[in-house]
PyMOL CGO cylinders between C-alpha atoms (Angstrom):
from pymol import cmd
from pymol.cgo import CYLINDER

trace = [
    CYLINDER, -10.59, -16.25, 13.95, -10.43, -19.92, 14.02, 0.3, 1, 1, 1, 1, 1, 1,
    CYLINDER, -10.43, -19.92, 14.02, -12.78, -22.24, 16.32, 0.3, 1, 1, 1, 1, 1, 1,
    CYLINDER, -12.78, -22.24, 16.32, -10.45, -22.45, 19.01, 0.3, 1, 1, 1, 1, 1, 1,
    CYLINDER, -10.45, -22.45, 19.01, -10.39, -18.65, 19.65, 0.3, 1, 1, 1, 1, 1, 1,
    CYLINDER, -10.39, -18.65, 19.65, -14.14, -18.49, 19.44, 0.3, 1, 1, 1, 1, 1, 1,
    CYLINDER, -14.14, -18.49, 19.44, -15.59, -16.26, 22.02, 0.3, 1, 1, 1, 1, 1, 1,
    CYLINDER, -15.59, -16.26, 22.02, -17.36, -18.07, 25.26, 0.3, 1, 1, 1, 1, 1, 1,
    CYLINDER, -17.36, -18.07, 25.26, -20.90, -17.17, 26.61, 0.3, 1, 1, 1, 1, 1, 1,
    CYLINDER, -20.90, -17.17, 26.61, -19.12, -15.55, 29.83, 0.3, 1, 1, 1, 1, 1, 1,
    CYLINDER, -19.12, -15.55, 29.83, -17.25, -13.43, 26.89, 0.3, 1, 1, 1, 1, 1, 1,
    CYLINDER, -17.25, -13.43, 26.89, -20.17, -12.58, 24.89, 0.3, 1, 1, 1, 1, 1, 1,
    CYLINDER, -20.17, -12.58, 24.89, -22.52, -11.51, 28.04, 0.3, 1, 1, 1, 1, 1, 1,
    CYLINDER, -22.52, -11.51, 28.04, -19.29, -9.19, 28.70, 0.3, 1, 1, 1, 1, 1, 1,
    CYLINDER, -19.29, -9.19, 28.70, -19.10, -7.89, 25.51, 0.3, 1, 1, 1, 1, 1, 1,
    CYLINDER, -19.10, -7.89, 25.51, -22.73, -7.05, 24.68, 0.3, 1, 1, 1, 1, 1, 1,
    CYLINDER, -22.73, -7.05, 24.68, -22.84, -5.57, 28.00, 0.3, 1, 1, 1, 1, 1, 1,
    CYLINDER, -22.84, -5.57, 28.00, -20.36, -2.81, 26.66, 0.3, 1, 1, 1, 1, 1, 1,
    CYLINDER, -20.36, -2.81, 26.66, -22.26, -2.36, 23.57, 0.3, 1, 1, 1, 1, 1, 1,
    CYLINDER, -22.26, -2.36, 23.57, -25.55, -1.80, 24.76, 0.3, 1, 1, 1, 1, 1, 1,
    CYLINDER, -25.55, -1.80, 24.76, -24.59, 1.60, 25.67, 0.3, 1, 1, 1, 1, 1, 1,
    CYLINDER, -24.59, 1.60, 25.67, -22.85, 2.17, 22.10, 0.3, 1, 1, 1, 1, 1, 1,
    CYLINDER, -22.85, 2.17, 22.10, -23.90, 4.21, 19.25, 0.3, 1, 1, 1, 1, 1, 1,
    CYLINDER, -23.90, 4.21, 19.25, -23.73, 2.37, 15.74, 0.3, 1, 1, 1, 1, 1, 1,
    CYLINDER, -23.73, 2.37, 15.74, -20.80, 2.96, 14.30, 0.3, 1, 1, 1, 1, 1, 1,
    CYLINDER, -20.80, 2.96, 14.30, -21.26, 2.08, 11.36, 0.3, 1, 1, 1, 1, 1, 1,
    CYLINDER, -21.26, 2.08, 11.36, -24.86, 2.28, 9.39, 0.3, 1, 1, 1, 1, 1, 1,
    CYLINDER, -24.86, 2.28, 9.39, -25.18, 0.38, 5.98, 0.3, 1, 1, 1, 1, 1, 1,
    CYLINDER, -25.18, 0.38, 5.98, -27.87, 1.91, 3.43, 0.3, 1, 1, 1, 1, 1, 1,
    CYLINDER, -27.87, 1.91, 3.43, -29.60, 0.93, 0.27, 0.3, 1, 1, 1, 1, 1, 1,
    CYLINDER, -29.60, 0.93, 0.27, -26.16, 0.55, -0.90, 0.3, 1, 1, 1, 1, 1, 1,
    CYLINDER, -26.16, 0.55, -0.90, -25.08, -2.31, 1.08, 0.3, 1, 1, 1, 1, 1, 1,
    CYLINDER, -25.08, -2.31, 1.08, -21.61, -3.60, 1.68, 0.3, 1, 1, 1, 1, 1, 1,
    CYLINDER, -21.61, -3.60, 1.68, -19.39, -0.95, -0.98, 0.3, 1, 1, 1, 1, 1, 1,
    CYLINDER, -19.39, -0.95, -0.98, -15.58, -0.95, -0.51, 0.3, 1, 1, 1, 1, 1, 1,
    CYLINDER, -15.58, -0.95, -0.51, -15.47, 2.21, 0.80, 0.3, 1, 1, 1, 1, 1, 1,
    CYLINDER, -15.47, 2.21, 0.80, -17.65, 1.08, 3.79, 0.3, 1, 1, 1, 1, 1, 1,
    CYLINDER, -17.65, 1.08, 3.79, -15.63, -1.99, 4.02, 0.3, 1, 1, 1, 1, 1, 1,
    CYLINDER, -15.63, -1.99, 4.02, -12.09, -0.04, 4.73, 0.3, 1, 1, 1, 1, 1, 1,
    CYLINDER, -12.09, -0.04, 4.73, -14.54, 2.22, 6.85, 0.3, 1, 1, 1, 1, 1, 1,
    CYLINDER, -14.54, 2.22, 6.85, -15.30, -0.76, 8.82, 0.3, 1, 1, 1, 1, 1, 1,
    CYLINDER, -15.30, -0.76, 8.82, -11.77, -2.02, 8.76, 0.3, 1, 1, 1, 1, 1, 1,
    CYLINDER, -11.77, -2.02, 8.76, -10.47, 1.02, 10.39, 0.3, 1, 1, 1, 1, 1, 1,
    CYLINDER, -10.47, 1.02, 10.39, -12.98, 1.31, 13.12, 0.3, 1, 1, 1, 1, 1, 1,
    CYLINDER, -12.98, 1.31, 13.12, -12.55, -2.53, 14.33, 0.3, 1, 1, 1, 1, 1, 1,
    CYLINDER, -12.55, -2.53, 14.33, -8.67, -2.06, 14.39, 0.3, 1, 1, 1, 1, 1, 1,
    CYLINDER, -8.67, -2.06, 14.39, -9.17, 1.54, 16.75, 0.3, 1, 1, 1, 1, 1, 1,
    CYLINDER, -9.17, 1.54, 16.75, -11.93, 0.04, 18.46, 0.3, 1, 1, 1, 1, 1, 1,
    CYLINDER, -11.93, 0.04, 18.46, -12.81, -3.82, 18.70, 0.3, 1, 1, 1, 1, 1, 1,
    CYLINDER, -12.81, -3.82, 18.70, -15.98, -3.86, 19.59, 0.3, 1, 1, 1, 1, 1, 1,
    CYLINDER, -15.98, -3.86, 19.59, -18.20, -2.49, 16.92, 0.3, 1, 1, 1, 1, 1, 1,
    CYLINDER, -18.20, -2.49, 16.92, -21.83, -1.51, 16.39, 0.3, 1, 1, 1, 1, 1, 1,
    CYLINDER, -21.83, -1.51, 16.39, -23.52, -1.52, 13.45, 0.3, 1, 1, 1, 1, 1, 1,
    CYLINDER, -23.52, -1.52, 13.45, -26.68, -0.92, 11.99, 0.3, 1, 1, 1, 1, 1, 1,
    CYLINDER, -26.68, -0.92, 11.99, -28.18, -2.44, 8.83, 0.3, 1, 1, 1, 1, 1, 1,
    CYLINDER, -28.18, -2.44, 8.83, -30.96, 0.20, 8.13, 0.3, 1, 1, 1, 1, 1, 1,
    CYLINDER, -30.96, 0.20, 8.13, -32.32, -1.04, 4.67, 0.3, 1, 1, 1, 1, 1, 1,
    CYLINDER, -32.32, -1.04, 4.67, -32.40, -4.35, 3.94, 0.3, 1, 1, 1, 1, 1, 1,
    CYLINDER, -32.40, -4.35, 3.94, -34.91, -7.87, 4.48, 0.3, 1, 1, 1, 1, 1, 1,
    CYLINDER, -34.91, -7.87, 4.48, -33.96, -10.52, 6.50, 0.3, 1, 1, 1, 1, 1, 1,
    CYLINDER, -33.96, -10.52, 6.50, -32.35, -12.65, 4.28, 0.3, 1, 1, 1, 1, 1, 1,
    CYLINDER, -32.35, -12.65, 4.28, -29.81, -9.94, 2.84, 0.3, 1, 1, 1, 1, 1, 1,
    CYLINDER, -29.81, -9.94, 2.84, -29.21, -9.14, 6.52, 0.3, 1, 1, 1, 1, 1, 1,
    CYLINDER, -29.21, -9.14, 6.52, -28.10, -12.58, 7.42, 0.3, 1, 1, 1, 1, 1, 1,
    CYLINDER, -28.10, -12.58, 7.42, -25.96, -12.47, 4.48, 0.3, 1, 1, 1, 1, 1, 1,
    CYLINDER, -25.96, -12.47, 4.48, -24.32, -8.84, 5.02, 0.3, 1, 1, 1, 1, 1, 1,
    CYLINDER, -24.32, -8.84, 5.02, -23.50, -10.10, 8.55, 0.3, 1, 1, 1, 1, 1, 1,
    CYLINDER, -23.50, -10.10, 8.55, -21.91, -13.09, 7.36, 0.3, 1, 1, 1, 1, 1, 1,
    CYLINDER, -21.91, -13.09, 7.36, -20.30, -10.89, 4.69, 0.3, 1, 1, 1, 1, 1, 1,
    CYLINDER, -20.30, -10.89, 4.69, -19.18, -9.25, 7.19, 0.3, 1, 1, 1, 1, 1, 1,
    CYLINDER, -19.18, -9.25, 7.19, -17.82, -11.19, 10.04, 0.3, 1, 1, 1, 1, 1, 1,
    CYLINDER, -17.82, -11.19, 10.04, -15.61, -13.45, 7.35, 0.3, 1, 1, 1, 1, 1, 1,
    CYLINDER, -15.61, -13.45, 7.35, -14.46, -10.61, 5.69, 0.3, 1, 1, 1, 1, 1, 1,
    CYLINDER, -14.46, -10.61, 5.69, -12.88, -9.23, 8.47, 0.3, 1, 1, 1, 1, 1, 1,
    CYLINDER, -12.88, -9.23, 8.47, -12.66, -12.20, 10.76, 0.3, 1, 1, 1, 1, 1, 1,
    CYLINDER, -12.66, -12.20, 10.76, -14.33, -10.80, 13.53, 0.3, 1, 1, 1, 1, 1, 1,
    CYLINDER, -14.33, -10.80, 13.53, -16.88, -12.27, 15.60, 0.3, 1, 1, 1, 1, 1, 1,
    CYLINDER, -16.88, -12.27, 15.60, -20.42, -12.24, 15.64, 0.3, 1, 1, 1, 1, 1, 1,
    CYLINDER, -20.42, -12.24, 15.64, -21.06, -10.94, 19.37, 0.3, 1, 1, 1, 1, 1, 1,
    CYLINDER, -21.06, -10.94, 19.37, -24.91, -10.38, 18.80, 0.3, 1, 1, 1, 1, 1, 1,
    CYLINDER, -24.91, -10.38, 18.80, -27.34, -9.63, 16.18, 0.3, 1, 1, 1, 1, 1, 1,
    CYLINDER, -27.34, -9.63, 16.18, -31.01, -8.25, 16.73, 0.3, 1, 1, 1, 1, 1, 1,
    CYLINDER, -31.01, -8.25, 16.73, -33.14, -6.88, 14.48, 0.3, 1, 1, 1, 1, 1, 1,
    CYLINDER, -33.14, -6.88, 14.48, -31.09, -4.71, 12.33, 0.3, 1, 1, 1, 1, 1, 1,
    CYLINDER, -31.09, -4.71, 12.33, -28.38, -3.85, 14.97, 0.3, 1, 1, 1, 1, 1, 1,
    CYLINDER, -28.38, -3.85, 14.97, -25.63, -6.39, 15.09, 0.3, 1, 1, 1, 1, 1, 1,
    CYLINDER, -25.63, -6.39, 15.09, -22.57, -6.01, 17.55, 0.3, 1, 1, 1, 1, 1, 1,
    CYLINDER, -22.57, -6.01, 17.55, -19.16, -7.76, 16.40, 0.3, 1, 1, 1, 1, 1, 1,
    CYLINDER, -19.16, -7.76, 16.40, -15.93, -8.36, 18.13, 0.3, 1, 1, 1, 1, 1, 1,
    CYLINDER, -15.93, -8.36, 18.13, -11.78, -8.72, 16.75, 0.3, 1, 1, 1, 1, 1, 1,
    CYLINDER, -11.78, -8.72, 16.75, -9.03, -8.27, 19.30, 0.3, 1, 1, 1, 1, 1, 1,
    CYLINDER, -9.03, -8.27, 19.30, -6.46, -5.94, 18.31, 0.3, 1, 1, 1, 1, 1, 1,
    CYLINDER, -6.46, -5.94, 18.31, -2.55, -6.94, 18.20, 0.3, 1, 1, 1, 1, 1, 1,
    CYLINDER, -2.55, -6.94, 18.20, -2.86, -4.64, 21.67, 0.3, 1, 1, 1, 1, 1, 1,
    CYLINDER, -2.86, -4.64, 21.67, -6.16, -5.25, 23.07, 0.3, 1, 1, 1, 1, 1, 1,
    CYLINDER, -6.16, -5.25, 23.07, -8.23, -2.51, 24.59, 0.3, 1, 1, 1, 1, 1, 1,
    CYLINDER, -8.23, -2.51, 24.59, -10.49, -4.98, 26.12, 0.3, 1, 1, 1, 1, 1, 1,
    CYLINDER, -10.49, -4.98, 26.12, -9.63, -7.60, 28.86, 0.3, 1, 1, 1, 1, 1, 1,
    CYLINDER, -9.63, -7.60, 28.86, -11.95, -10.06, 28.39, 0.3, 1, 1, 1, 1, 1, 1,
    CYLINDER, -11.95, -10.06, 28.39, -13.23, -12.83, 31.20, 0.3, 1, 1, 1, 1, 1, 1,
    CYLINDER, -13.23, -12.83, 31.20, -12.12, -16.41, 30.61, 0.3, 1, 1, 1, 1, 1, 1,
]
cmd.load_cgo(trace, "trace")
């Protein structure tokens, strides 16, 4: 998503409202970021749009880089990240969510 669509803080403290009573969806292992966890991914954000996700083996550094991995592969946004839980955001051509403006 470009700039302009970037989400606001009203639209964030929404959003990771939601998803602090979601399970991970998705949980990336000692194998990282495969292709068959990336279509995985792809899927869920399309039925979904609001996705958690939990990085269980990995240091900080590769983290950071998984999420970025991540949100610009599938041009979501980064809602929230802490410790190895992150929470990311894509509207869907019908949106589920209504979000504040």
């Amino acid at each position: 998503m470009s700039d302009k669509n970037a989400l606001s803080n009203t639209q964030k403290r929404f959003l990771k409202g939601i998803a602090h009573g979601l399970n991970p969806v998705i949980l990336i292992g000692a194998n990282g970021l495969t292709e068959g966890l990336m279509k995985e991914l792809e899927k869920s954000l399309a039925h979904h749009e609001l996705l958690k996700i939990k990085i269980a083996s990995a240091e900080r550094e590769d983290r950071k880089e998984i999420i970025e991995t991540i949100v610009s592969s599938t041009q979501s946004q980064l809602v929230q990240s802490i410790g190895k839980v992150v929470v990311i955001y894509r509207q869907a051509k019908e949106p589920l969510l209504q979000l504040p403006k």
